[in-house]
C-alpha positions in Angstrom: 22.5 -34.1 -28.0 22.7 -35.5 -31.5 25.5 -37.8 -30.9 23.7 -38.9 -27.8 20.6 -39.4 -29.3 22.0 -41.5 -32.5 23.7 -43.3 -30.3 20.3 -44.5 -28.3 18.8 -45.4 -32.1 16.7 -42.0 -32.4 17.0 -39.7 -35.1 17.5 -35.8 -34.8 17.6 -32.6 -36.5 18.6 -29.1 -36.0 15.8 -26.1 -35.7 17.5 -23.3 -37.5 14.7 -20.7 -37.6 14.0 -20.3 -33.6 16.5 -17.3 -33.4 14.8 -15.4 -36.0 10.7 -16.7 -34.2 11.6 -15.7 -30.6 14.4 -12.7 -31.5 13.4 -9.6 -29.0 13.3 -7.6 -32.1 10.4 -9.2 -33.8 7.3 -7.5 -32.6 5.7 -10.8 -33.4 7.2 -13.0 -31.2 6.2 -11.0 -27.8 3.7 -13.1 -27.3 5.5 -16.2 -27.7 8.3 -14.8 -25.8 6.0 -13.7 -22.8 4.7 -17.5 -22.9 7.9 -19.3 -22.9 8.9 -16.4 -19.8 11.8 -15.6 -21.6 13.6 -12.4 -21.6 14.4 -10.2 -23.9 18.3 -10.8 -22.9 18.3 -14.1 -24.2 17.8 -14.9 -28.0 17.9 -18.7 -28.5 20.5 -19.6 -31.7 18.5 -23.2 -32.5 16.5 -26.1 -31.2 16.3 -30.2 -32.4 13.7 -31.9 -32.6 14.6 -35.8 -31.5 12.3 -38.8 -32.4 12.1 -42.2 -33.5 13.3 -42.0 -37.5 10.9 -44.3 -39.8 12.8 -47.4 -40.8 11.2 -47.5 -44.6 9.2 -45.0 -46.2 8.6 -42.7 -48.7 10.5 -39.4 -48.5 8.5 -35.9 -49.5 9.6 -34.2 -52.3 10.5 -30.6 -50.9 8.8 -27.7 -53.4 11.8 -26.0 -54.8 9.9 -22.7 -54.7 8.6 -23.0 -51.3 9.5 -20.6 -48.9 8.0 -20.0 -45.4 8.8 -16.8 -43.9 7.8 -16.4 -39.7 8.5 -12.8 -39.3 
């Protein structure tokens, strides 16, 4: 999908943290879960997102001591 998607001029980039949001162990993704009607036998390894990259622009600085925990 990446290759495909560069290759159409869009940009794209890998959602790591979707196996550890919707894993059938985390007693607080259930109600995600039950949303998406996805069953507990399937734990999704990743996503992308795929969009339209901005030609110029300023980048964000990323906090170095920012961390974002979802379970």
């Amino acid at each position: 999908m990446f290759i495909a998607a560069n290759s159409l001029g869009l940009g794209s980039c890998w959602i790591n943290t979707v196996k550890d949001i919707l894993n059938p162990n985390n007693p607080d993704s259930k109600a995600l879960r039950n949303k998406l009607n996805l069953e507990d036998k399937y734990i999704p390894v990743g996503s992308c997102i795929i969009g339209y990259p901005k030609k110029e622009g300023i980048i964000k600085e990323h906090k170095a001591d920012y961390v974002r925990k979802f379970y």
